[in-house]
C-alpha positions in Angstrom: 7.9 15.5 225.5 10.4 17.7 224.4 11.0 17.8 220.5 14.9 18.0 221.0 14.9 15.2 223.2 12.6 13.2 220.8 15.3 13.7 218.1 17.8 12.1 220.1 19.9 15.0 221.0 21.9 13.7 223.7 25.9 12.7 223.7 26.0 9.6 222.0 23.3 11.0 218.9 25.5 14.1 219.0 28.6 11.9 218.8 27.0 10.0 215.6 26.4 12.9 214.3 29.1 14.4 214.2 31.0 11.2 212.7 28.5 11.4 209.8 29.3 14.8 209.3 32.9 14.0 209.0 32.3 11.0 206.5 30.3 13.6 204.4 32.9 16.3 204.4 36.1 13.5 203.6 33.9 12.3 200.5 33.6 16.0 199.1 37.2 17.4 199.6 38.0 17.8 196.0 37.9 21.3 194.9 40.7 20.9 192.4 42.2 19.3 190.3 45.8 19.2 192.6 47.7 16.9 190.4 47.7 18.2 187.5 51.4 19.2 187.2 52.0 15.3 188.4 50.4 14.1 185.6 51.6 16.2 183.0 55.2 14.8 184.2 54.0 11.2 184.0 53.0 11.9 180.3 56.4 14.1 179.2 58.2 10.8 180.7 56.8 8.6 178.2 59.5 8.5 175.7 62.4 7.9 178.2 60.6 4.8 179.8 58.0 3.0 177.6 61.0 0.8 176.6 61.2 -0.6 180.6 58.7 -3.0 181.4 58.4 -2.2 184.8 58.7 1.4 184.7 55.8 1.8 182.1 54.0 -0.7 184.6 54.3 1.5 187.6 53.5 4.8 185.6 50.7 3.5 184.4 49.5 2.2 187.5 50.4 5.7 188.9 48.2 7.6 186.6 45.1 5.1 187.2 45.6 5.5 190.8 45.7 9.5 190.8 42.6 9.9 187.8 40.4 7.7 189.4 40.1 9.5 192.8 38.7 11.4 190.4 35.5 9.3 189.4 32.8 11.0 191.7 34.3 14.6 190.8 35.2 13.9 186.4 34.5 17.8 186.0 37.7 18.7 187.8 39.6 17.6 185.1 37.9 19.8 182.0 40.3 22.2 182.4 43.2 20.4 181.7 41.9 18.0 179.5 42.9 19.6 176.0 46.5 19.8 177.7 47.0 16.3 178.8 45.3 15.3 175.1 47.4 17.6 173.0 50.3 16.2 174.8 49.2 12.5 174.6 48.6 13.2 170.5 51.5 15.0 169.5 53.0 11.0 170.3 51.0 9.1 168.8 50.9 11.2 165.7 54.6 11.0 165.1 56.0 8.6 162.8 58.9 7.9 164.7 57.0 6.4 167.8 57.3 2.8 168.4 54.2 0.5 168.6 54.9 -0.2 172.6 54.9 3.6 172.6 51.9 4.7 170.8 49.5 1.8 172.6 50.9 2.9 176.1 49.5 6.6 175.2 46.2 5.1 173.9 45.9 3.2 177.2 46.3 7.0 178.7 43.3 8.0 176.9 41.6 5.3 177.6 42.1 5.9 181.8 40.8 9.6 180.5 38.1 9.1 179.0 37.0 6.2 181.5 37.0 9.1 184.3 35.6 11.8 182.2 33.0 9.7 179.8 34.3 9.7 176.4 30.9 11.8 175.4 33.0 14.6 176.6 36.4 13.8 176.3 35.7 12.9 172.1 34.6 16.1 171.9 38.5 17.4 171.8 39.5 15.4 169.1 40.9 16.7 166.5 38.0 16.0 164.1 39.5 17.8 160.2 39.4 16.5 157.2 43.0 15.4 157.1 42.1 13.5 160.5 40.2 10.7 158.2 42.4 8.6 156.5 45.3 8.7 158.8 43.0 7.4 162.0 41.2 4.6 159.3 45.2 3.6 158.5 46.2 3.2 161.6 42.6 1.6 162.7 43.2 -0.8 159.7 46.5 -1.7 160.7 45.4 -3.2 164.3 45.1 -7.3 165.0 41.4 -7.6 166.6 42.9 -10.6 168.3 45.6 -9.0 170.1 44.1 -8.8 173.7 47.0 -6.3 175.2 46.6 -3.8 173.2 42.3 -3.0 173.2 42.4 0.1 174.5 44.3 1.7 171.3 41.7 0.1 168.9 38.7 1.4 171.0 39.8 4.7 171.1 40.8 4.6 167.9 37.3 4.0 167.0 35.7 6.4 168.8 37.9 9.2 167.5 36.8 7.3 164.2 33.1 7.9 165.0 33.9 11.8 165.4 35.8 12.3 162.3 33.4 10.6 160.6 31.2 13.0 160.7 32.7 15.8 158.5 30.4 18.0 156.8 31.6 16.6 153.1 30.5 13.6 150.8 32.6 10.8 151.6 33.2 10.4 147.6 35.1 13.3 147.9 37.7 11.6 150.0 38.0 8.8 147.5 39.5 10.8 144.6 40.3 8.8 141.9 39.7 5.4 142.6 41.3 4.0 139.6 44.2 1.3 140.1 46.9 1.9 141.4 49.8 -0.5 140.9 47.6 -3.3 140.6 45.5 -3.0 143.4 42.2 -1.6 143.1 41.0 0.9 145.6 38.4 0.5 148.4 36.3 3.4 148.7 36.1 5.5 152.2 32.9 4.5 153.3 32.9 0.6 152.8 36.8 0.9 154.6 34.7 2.2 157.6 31.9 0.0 157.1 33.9 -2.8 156.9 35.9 -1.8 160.2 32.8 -1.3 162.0 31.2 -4.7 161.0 34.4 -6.3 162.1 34.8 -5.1 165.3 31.0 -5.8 166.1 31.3 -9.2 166.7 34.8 -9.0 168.9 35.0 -10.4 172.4 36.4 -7.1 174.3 35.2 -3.8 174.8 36.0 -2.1 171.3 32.8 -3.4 170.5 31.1 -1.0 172.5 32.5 1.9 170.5 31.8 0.0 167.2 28.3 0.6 167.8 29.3 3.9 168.8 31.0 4.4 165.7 27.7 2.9 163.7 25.5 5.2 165.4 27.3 8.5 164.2 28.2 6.7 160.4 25.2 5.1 159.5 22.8 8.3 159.8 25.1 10.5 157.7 22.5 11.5 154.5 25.4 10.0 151.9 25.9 6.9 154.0 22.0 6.5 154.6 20.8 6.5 151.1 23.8 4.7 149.7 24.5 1.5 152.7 22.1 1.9 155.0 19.9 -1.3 153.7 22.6 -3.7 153.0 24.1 -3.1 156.6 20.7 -3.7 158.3 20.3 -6.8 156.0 23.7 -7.9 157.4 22.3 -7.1 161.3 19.3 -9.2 160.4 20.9 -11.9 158.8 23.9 -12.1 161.9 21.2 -11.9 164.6 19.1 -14.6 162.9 22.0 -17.0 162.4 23.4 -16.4 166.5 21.6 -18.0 169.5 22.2 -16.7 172.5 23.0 -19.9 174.4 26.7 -20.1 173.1 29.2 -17.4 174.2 30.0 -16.8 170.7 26.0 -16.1 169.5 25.3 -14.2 172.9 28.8 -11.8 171.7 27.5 -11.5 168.7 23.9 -10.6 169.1 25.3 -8.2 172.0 27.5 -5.9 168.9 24.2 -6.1 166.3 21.9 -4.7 169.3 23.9 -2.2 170.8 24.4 -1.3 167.3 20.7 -1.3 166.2 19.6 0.3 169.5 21.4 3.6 168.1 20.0 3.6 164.4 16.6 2.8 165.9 15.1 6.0 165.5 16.7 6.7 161.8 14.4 3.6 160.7 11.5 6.3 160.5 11.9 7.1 156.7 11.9 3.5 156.1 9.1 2.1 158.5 7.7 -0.5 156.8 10.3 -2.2 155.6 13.1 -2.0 158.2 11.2 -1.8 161.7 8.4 -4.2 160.9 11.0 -6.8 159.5 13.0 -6.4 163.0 9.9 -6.5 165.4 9.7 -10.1 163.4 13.4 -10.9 163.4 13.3 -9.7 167.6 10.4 -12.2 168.1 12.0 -15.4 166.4 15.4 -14.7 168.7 13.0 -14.9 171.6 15.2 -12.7 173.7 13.2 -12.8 176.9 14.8 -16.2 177.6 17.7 -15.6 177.5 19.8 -15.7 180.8 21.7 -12.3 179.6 20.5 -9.3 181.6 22.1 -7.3 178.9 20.6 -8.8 175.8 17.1 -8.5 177.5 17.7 -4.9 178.4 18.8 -4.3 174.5 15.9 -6.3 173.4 13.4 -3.8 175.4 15.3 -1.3 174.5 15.0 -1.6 170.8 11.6 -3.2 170.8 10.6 0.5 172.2 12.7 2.8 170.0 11.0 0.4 167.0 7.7 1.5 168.9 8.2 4.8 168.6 8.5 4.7 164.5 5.3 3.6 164.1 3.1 6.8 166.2 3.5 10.6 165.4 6.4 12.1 167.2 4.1 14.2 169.8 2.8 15.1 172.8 -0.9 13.9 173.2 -2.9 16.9 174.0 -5.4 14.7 176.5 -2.5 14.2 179.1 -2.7 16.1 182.8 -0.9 18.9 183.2 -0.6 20.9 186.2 -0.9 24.7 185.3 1.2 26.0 182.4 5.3 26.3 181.7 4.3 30.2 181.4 4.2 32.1 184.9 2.2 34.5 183.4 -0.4 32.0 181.9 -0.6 30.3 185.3 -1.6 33.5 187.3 -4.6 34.7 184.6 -5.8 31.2 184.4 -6.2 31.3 188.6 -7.5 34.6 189.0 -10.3 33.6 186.0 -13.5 33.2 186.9 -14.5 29.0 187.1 -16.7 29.3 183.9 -14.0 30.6 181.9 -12.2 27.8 183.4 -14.5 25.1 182.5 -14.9 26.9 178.7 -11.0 26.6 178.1 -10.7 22.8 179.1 -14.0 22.3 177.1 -11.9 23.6 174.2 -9.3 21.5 175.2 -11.3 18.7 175.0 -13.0 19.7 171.5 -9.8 19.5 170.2 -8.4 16.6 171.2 -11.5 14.5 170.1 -11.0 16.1 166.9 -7.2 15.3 166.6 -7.9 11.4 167.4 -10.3 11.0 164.8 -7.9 11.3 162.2 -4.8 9.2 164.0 -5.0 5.8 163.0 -2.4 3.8 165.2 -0.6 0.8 163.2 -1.1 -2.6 164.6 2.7 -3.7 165.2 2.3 -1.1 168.1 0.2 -4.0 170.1 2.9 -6.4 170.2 5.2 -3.9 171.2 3.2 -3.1 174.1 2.7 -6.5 174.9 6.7 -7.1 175.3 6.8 -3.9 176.8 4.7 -5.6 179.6 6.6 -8.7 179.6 9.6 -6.5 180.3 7.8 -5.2 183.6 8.1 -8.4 184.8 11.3 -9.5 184.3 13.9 -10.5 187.3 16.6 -7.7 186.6 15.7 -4.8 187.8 17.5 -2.8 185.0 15.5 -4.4 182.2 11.7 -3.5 184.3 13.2 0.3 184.6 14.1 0.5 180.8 10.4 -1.6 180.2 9.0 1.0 182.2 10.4 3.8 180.6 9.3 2.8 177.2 5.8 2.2 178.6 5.6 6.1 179.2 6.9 6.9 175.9 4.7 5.1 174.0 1.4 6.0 176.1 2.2 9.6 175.5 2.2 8.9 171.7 -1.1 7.3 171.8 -5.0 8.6 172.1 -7.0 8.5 175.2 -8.6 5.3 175.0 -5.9 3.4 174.0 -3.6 5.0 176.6 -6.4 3.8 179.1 -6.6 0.1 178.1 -2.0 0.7 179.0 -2.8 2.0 182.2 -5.1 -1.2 182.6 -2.5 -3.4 181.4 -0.4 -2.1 183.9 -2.4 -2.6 186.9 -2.7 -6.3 186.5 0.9 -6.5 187.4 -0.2 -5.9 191.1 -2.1 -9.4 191.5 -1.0 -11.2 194.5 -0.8 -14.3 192.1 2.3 -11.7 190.4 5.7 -11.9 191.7 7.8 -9.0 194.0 8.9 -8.5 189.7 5.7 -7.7 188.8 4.7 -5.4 191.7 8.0 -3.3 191.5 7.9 -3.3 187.2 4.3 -2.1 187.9 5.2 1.0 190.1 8.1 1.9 188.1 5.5 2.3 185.2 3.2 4.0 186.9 5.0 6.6 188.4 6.1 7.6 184.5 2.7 7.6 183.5 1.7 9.6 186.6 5.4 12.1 185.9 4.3 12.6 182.4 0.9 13.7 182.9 -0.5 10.2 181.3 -2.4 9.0 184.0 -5.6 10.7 184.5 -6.9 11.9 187.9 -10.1 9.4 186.9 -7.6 6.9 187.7 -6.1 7.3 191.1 -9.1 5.8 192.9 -7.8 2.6 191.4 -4.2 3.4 191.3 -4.2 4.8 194.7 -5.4 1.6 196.9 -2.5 0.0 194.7 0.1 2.0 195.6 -1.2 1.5 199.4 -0.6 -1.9 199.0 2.9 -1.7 197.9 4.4 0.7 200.5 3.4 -2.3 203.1 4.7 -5.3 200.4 6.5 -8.0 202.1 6.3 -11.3 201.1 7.7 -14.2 203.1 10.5 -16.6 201.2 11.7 -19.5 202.8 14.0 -17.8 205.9 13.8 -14.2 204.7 11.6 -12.0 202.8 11.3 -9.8 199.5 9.7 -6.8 198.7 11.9 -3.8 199.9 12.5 -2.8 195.8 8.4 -2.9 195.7 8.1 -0.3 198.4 11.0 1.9 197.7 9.3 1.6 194.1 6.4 2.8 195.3 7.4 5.4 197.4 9.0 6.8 194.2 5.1 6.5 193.0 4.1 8.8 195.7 7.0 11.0 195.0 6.3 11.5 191.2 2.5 12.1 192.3 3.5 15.0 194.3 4.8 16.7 191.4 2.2 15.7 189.0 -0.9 16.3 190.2 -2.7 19.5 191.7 -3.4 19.3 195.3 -7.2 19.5 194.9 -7.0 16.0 192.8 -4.9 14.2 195.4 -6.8 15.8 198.9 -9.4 12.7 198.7 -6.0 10.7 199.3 -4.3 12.8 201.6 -4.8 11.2 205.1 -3.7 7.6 203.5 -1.1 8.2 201.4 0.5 10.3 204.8 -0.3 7.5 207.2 1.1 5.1 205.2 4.6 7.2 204.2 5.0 7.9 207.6 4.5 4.3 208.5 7.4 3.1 206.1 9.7 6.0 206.7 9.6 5.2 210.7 8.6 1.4 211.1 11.1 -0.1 207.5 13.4 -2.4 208.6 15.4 -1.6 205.1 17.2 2.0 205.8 16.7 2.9 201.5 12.9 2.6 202.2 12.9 5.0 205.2 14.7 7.2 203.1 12.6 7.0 199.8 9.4 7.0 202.1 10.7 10.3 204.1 11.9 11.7 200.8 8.5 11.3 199.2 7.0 12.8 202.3 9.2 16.2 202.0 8.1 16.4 198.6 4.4 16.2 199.2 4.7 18.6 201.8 6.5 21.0 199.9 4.3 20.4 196.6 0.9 19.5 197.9 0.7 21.2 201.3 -2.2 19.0 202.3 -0.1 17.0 204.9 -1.3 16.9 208.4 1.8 18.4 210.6 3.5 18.2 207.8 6.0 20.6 208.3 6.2 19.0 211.9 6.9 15.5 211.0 9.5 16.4 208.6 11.9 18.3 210.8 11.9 15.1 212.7 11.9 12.6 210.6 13.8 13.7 207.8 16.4 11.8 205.3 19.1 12.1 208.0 17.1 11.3 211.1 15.1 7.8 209.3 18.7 6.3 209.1 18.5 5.1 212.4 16.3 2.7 212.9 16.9 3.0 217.0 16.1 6.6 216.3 13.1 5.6 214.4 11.1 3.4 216.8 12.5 5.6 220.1 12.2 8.5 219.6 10.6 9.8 215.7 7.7 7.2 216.4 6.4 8.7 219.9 6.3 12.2 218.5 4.4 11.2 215.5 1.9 9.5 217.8 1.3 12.3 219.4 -0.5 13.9 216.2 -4.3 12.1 216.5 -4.2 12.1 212.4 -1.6 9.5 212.6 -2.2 7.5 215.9 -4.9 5.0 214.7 -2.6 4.1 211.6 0.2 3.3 213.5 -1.0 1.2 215.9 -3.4 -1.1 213.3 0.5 -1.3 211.7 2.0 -2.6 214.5 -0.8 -4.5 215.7 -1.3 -6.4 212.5 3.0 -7.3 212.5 4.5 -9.5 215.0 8.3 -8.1 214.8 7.1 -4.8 214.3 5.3 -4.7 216.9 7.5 -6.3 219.7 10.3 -4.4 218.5 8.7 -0.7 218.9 6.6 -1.6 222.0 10.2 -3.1 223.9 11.3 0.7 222.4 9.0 2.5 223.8 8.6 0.7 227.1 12.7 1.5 227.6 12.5 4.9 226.6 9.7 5.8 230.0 7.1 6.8 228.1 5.2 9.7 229.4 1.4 9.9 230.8 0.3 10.7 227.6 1.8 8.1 225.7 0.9 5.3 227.6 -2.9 4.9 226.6 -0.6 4.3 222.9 1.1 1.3 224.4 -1.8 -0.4 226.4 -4.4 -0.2 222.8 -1.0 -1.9 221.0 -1.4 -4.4 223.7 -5.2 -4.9 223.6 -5.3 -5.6 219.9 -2.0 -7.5 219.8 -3.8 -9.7 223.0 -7.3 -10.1 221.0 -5.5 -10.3 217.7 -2.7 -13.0 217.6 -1.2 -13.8 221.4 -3.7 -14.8 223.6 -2.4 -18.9 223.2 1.1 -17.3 224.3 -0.5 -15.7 227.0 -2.2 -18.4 228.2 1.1 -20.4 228.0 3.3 -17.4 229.5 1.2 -18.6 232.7 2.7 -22.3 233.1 5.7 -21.4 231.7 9.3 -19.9 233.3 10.7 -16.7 231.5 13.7 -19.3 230.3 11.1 -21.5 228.2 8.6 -18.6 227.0 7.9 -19.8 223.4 9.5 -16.1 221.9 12.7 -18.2 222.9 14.0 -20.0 220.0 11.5 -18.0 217.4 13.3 -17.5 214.3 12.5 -13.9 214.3 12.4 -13.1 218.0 14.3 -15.2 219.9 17.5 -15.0 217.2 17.4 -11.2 217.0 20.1 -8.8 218.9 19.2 -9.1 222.5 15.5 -9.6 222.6 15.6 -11.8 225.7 17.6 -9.1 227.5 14.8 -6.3 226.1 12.0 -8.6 227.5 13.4 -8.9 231.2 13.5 -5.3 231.0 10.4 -4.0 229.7 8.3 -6.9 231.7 8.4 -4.7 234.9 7.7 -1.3 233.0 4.3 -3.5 231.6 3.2 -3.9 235.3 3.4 -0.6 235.9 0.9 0.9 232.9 -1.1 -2.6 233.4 -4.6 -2.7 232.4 -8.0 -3.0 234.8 -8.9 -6.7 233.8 -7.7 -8.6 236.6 -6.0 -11.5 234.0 -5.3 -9.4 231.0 -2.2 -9.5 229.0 0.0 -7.7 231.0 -0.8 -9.2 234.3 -0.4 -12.4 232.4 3.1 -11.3 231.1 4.5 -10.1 233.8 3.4 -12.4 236.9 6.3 -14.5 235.7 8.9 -12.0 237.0 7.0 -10.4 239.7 
């Protein structure tokens, strides 16, 4: 058969194409920044028409509408950002603006920097000395409880949180802090301190940029030495006192986390006081109970940033590494001779044994790891990631045998008594051990089989089924494998880890698993090399040509099965799943198969005859087409227009019928013929 004709190329695949073509070209017609001279207008008009309540309502609504078309394309707009902010500043830093004024500008920002990310838009702040005390007056000078007007107070604290960071003492600023008129004066850094605390524990989204603001104040070296211990005493005390099963605790414990999460690190020069004393406050809150995706994510977030205090900030030495960063390295080491090879990893290895002897690895890093693992299993899919994450960070702090027992750890998660949580927290984890180098090649004839396992996961739930985040999950194991590991470490695994990509990229029922699947397949082939037909397969089943699942089973799964290294695979797949199975032979039996292909469909039939349908067979005798038991089967007889495919395809079966006088075809199809 005909490659191009196996790819579909005939009017209506050409006219599909060609629509997908068009959606990808509408999404990606931004080259420019066209409205820029719009919005400049919109902002010079702000004076003339902040004082109209609907005017300043439909220019504002105006300005969203144009900036976030935007979103996907926020680098458009650099060059004209320090325009539209100079011009948006020179208002609010005149004395004669009104209030309605200044807080419709801030609201400007606010639509900015929501487009852009503030991480680049704060970056054009005016950030001087003489910046301090008038953005701290006019921070001051704001009701937290006035819910219209929240965007000037959060970017009034994040341009806080960048002028905060001059290059001078803070005492400096303070001057002569002597009374004046009676009232004593409040010195810089508790005015800050005291604005960030405050706006910590508020309901809206200035508290997000109060643990911004934290993050950049708290680690100044004046700040550090002088507040640093009574505000985490405060954080302690707050999170203690809060329970997260009132809205007012969970708000609350949301500011001090987000907050902690960014001095986590700083804590280094003060380990045993401050981390150990939060590992024990972070166990008595007892986050993983909570019903708040966020706090849990926070919680695993911190408890791994804490980890990371207690080990030496470096790179283990025992970790795989494929060849060197150097090009130059890479080529002597592969044109030296094998015993000159073997001497410079026995090196290697003297001097990592050497190095671990004198580590000594403190013992809060065990119950870190043990909520670490406790994140992998959780039922957001955000907190397993960031659980995951910190599982690779910490294993590439620790020796060899400790990073071991981790891996081990890890691959309990893929019990069948575990959850689909457990399974997909489980590859997430491994595939960062197996990106970083952490897990050894010793390892992948245990991880391997595993990893099988999960590109095939499906488990049954009352009327539908979970698993498609395990397999996309673990085709992002095969992916990072690909790039880890030399080719001679994986080639034991070659021909299953193949079969089985190929098998979800073609035979998925969920359109992101054919895609991870065929993406993970490119990537071996280009990395590895040690694909059968590699090459082959891809150019016609690549990311584009898996997203039809028509495509899939008519025409990308006949050409695979013409390559003998893939033939037995696919039909123990299909013979082992009832819709699979149906689905691609009614496929195939449409499309006319050729002579070559047919010895294909009659073993799918043999094993699906001795396997699972010889009662139905035996009931397909005394039974009309109209009462076959497929109709009324929640997965068959519901789906889109099986009974139509089976009158169809039952004439094609008597055709390519087998010898045995009663075998399953001649059994199917004497009920038509």
């Amino acid at each position: 058969m005909v490659l191009n004709e196996m790819n579909g190329d005939g009017p209506e695949q050409e006219d599909s194409r060609c629509l997908e073509s068009d959606v990808i070209a509408k999404g990606n017609i931004l080259e420019t920044f066209s409205e820029s001279q719009e919005i400049q207008e919109l902002i010079n008009s702000l004076r003339s028409m902040h004082g109209d309540l609907s005017l300043r309502e439909t220019v504002l609504e105006k300005f969203k509408v144009i900036l976030n078309n935007y979103q996907e394309q926020p680098h458009l707009l650099d060059p004209h950002l320090e325009s539209m902010l100079n011009s948006l500043l020179l208002i609010i830093q005149d004395e004669a603006s009104p209030c309605s004024l200044v807080h419709l500008t801030f609201q400007f920002l606010y639509i900015i920097s929501k487009v852009r990310g503030y991480k680049t838009f704060l970056r054009m702040f005016p950030h001087e000395v003489v910046d301090v005390q008038p953005v701290l007056d006019m921070l001051e000078s704001q009701n937290p409880k006035d819910h219209e007007t929240w965007e000037t107070r959060y970017m009034l604290l994040l341009w806080l949180s960048v002028t905060c960071l001059i290059p001078f003492d803070l005492a400096r600023l303070d001057g002569n802090i002597s009374s004046q008129e009676g009232c004593p004066r409040v010195p810089t850094m508790d005015r800050i301190l005291k604005v960030a605390k405050s706006y910590l524990i508020v309901s809206d989204k200035a508290r997000d940029a109060a643990a911004v603001l934290v993050s950049k104040f708290i680690t100044r070296p004046d700040v550090k030495q002088k507040r640093m211990a009574d505000f985490l005493d405060w954080t302690l005390s707050m999170l203690s006192k809060s329970s997260f099963q009132t809205m007012e605790g969970t708000i609350v414990m949301d500011g001090m986390l987000q907050a902690l999460v960014n001095n986590a690190i700083s804590f280094k020069d003060n380990l045993k006081y401050f981390s150990s004393k939060l590992l024990d406050c972070l166990d008595n809150c007892k986050l993983s109970e909570s019903n708040q995706t966020l706090l849990r994510k926070l919680g695993v977030k911190l408890v791994q940033r804490l980890g990371l205090t207690f080990l030496k900030p470096k790179v283990a030495k025992w970790r795989y590494q494929r060849g060197f960063r150097s090009l130059a390295a890479n080529l002597q080491f592969s044109e030296s001779s094998p015993a000159a090879q073997e001497a410079i990893n026995a090196t290697a290895v003297k001097e990592e044994e050497e190095e671990e002897e004198e580590y000594d690895i403190p013992g809060e890093v065990e119950n870190v790891i043990e909520q670490l693992l406790i994140g992998l299993k959780d039922k957001d899919t955000i907190v397993r990631w960031s659980a995951a994450k910190g599982i690779g960070r910490l294993t590439g702090r620790l020796p060899k045998e400790l990073a071991d027992d981790v891996v081990g750890s890890v691959l309990d998660c893929f019990s069948f008594q575990e959850t689909d949580n457990a399974w997909h927290g489980g590859c997430l984890a491994l595939a960062e051990l197996g990106r970083r180098g952490l897990l050894l090649p010793s390892r992948l004839s245990d991880v391997v089989p595993v990893i099988l396992k999960g590109l095939s996961y499906d488990e049954k739930r009352g009327a539908c089924s979970v698993g498609s985040n395990v397999r996309d999950s673990a085709c992002y194991v095969c992916w990072a494998f690909a790039r880890a590991y030399d080719p001679l470490e994986l080639r034991p695994f070659v021909n299953q880890i193949s079969s089985a990509l190929v098998i979800t990229a073609i035979f998925d029922r969920d359109i992101n698993c054919r895609r991870a699947a065929s993406a993970a397949f490119q990537e071996n082939v280009g990395r590895q090399g040690t694909f059968p037909h590699g090459i082959d397969i891809l150019t016609a089943a690549d990311y584009f040509a898996v997203g039809s699942r028509a495509n899939c089973f008519l025409n990308i799964s006949v050409y695979i099965a013409g390559f003998p290294e893939y033939t037995q695979s696919m039909i123990d797949h299909l013979s082992s799943d009832w819709k699979g199975t149906i689905s691609c032979l009614f496929a195939l039996l449409n499309f006319k198969l050729a002579e070559e292909n047919k010895r294909i469909v009659l073993c799918c039939f043999q094993k699906l005859y001795s396997l699972r349908f010889l009662p139905v067979c035996a009931l397909i005798e005394k039974l009309s087409l109209s009462k076959m038991p497929f109709r009324g089967d929640p997965i068959i007889g519901k789906g889109k227009g099986t009974p139509a495919r089976t009158g169809q395809s039952i004439p094609e079966l008597h055709r390519v019928g087998l010898d045995e006088p009663h075998g399953p075809f001649q059994l199917y199809s004497s009920v038509i013929l």
